[in-house]
Each structure stands twice: as C-alpha cells, then as structure tokens.
C-alpha positions as CSV (number, residue, x, y, z in Angstrom):
1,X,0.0,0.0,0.0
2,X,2.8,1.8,0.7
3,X,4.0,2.1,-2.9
4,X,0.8,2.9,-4.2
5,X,0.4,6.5,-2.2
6,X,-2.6,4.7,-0.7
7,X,-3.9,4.8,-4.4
8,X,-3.8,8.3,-4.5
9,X,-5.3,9.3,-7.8
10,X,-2.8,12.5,-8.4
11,X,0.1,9.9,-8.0
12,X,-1.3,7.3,-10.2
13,X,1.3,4.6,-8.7
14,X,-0.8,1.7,-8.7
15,X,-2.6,-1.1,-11.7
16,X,-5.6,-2.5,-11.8
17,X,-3.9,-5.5,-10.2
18,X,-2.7,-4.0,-7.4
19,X,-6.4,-2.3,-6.3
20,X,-8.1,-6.0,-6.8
21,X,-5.4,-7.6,-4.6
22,X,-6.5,-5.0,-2.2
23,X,-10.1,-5.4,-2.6
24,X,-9.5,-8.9,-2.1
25,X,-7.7,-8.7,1.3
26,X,-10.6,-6.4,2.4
27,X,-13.2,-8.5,1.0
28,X,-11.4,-11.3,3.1
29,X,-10.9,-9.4,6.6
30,X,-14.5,-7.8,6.7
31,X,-15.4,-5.3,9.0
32,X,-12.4,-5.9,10.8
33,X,-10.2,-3.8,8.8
34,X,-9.6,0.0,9.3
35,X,-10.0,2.6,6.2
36,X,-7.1,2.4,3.4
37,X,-6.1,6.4,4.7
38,X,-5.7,4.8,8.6
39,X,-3.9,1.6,7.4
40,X,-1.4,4.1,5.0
41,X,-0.6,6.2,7.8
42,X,-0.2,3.7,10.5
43,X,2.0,1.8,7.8
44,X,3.8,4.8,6.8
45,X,4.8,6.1,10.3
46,X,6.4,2.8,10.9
47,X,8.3,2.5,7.6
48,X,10.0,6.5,8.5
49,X,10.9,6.1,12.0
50,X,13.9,6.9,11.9
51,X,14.2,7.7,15.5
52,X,17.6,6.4,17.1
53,X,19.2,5.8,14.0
54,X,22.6,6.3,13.4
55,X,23.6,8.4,10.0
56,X,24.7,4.6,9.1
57,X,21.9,2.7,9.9
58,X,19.7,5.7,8.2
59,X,21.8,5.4,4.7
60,X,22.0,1.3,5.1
61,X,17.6,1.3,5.7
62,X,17.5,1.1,2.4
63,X,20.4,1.2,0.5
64,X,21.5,-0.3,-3.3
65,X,25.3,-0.5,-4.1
66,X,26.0,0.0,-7.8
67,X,29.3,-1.3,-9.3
68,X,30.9,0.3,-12.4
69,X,32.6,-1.4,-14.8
70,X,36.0,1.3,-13.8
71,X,35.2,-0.6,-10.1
72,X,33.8,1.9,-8.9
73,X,30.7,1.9,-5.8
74,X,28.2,3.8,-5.9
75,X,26.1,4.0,-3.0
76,X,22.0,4.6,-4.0
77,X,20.3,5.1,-0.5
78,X,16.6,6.2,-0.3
79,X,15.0,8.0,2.9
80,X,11.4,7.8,3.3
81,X,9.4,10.2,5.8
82,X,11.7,13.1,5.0
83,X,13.5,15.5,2.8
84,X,17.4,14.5,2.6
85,X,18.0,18.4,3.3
86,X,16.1,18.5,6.5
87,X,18.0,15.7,8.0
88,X,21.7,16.1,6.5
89,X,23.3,18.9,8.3
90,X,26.7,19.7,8.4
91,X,28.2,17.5,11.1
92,X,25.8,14.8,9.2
93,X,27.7,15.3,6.2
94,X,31.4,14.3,7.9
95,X,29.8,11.5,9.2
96,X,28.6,10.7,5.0
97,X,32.0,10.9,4.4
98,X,33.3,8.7,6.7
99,X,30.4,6.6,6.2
100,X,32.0,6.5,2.3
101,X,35.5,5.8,3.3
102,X,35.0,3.3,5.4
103,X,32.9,0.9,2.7
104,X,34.8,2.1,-0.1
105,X,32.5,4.1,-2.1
106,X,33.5,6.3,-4.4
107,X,30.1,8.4,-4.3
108,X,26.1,8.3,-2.1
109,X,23.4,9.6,-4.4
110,X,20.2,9.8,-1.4
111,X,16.8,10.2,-2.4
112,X,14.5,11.9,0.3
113,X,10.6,11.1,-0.3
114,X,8.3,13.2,2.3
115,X,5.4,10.7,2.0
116,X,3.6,12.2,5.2
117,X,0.6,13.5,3.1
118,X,-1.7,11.1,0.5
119,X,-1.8,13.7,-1.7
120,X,1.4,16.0,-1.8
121,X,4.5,13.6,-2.3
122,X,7.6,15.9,-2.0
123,X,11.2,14.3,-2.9
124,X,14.3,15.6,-2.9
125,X,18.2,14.5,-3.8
126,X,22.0,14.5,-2.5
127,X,24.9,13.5,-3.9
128,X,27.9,13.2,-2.0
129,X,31.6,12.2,-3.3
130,X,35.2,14.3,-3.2
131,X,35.1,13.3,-6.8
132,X,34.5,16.3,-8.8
133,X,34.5,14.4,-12.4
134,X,32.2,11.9,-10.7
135,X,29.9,14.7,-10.0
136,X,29.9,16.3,-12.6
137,X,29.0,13.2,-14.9
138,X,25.9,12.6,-12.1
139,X,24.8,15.8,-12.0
140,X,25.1,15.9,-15.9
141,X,23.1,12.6,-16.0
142,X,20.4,13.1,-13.4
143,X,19.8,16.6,-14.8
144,X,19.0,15.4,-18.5
C-alpha cells in the first residue's frame, strides 16, 4: 500500500492488479479492517521512524550499491518520511563521508521522499563524493 500512495489518484502509482489484490484482502478481513487512509498512515509512520538511527543505519535502511565497470561503488540510498535536506546537516555530512570511506565508495546519491501527506508527495536529492569528475558526470546525467 505503501507504494501505491494509498492509491492516491494524483500519484497514479498503482494497476488495476494492485487495487483487486487489495479489494481482495478487504473482501477477506470484513469489518475488521480500518480505512485504506488509517492503514497508510499507521504503515507509513512505521516505515519512516527513523528515531535512534545512526547516520549509518539511516543510509543502510535502504540502500543499493552500484558497481561500475571502472570498479567503482556507488552508494543509492533512499529515505522515506523526510526530505534529505532537513535531515543532513553539516556535522551529518562528515559522518557521510566517513560513512563512504570506510565501505569504499567512491560516491552516495540519497533520495528523500516526504510521503507524510496522501496527496502531496515531496522528494528531494544529495549526492555526496570528493570526486569532482564523478559529480559532474551525475549531476550531468540526473539533470538530463
């Protein structure tokens, strides 16, 4: 559901597979189960707690490593529940870079999705690396 935007009609994230799966499951529990809004916001708030969370354990939640064919690593880490620029401030960013030296990546691209609201989705980007070619050919890449 999660995914989906709770099938929010102005995000249009969701098939007509995924709303009979649902209507299935509903069909299935009855009565017994709470509005789609409640059960996306109960699900939600668990899936962005990010309360006690190292800078670590925040990037690692849910993290891809991509692997270049010049063996390079590339870090792809997504944060969900809030922007990357409300949460990365600047003794955040020394712990980024050490959190880069130490695993041997060459660069952390992190997406922020602020998925608080059904209808207003609000995402945001960082990328991090002391590479200035490496930077320049993301930011070239991600801009076009």
């Amino acid at each position: 559901m999660t995914d989906t935007i709770c099938f929010s009609n102005s995000t249009q994230r969701f098939s007509d597979r995924d709303v009979s799966a649902v209507e299935r499951l509903e069909s299935i529990l009855g009565s017994e189960v709470a509005m789609r809004p409640e059960v996306y916001h109960q699900l939600i708030k668990a899936k962005n707690s990010i309360n006690n969370l190292s800078v670590e354990q925040l990037l690692r939640k849910d993290m891809k490593v991509i692997e270049c064919s010049t063996n390079l690593k590339i870090a792809v880490s997504s944060i969900s529940g809030a922007l990357v620029s409300n949460i990365i401030s600047d003794d955040k960013q020394k712990l980024i870079e050490q959190f880069l030296s130490n695993n041997k990546y060459e660069a952390i691209v992190i997406l922020g999705i602020d998925n608080n609201s059904i209808d207003s989705i609000r995402r945001d980007l960082a990328v991090f690396t002391k590479n200035n070619t490496l930077m320049m050919n993301v930011s070239h890449h991600l801009c076009h």
